[in-house]
N, C-alpha and C positions, 0 to 999 in steps of 0.2 A: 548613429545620428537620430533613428527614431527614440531611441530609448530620449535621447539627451531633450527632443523636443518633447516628449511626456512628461519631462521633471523628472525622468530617473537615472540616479548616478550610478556608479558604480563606488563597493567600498570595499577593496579587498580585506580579509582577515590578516591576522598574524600567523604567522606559525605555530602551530601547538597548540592553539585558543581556542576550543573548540566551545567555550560558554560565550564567544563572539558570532555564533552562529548557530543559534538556537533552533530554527525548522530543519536545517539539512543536517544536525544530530541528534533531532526527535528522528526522524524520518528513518535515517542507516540503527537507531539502535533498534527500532521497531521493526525493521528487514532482520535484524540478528535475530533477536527474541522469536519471533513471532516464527520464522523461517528458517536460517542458515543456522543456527545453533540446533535443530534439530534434524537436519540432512546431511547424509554422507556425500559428497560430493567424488562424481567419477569423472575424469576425462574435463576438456577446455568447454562444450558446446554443453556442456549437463546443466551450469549453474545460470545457462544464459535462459534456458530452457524452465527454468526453476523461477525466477527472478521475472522471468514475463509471466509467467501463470501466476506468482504472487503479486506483482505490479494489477493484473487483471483480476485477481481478487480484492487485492486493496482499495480499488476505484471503483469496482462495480459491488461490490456484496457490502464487503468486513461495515459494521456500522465504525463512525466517528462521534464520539460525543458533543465534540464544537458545533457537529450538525446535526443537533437535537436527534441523534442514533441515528443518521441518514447516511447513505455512502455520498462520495464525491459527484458522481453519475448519480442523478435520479431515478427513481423506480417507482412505480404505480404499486398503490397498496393494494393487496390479494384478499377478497374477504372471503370469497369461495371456492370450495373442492377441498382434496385429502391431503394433507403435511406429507411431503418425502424430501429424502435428507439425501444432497448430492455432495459425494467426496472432491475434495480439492486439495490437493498436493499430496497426492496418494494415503489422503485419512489423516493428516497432519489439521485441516481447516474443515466445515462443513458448512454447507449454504442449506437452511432448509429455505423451502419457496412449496407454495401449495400448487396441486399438479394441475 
C-alpha cells in the first residue's frame, strides 16, 4: 500500500529477459567479475561470508563512476598522513586510505 501511494507499481519481468532488468544484472555480473569468479567457494556459510565483506566493500570503498568516483556511502576526503593499503577479500580488492 505504501509503495502504491508513492506512485510505484510493481512490473514484473518475463522469464529469461534479463535486458528487462537492467540494474539487478549490472549489479550480479559485477558480484561475478569482481568476486565469485575469483573464489573457491567452501561449505554453505563461506559464500555468505564472502558476499557481505563484498556487499561492504561495494558500498563503502569500491569508487562508482555515476558517482563522480564516490562510493555509495560517503566519506571525508583524507589530505593528510602516510598511504596504507588494507587487504579486502583476502588480496582479491585493496582500499588504500591515508593513516
Amino acid at each position: 500500500r505504501r509503495m502504491r501511494a508513492m506512485g510505484i507499481r510493481d512490473r514484473p519481468t518475463a522469464p529469461a529477459s534479463p535486458w528487462q532488468n537492467g540494474v539487478a544484472e549490472r549489479l550480479i555480473g559485477s558480484i561475478r567479475r569482481e568476486c565469485l569468479d575469483h573464489i573457491i567457494v567452501f561449505g554453505e556459510t563461506h559464500p555468505r561470508r564472502i558476499l557481505r565483506s563484498y556487499a561492504r566493500y561495494y558500498n563503502d570503498i569500491r569508487p562508482h563512476r555515476s558517482l563522480d568516483k564516490d562510493a555509495p556511502v560517503a566519506r571525508p576526503v583524507q589530505r593528510t598522513g602516510s598511504i596504507k593499503s588494507h587487504v579486502i577479500l583476502g588480496g582479491l580488492h585493496h582500499h588504500y586510505a591515508r593513516a
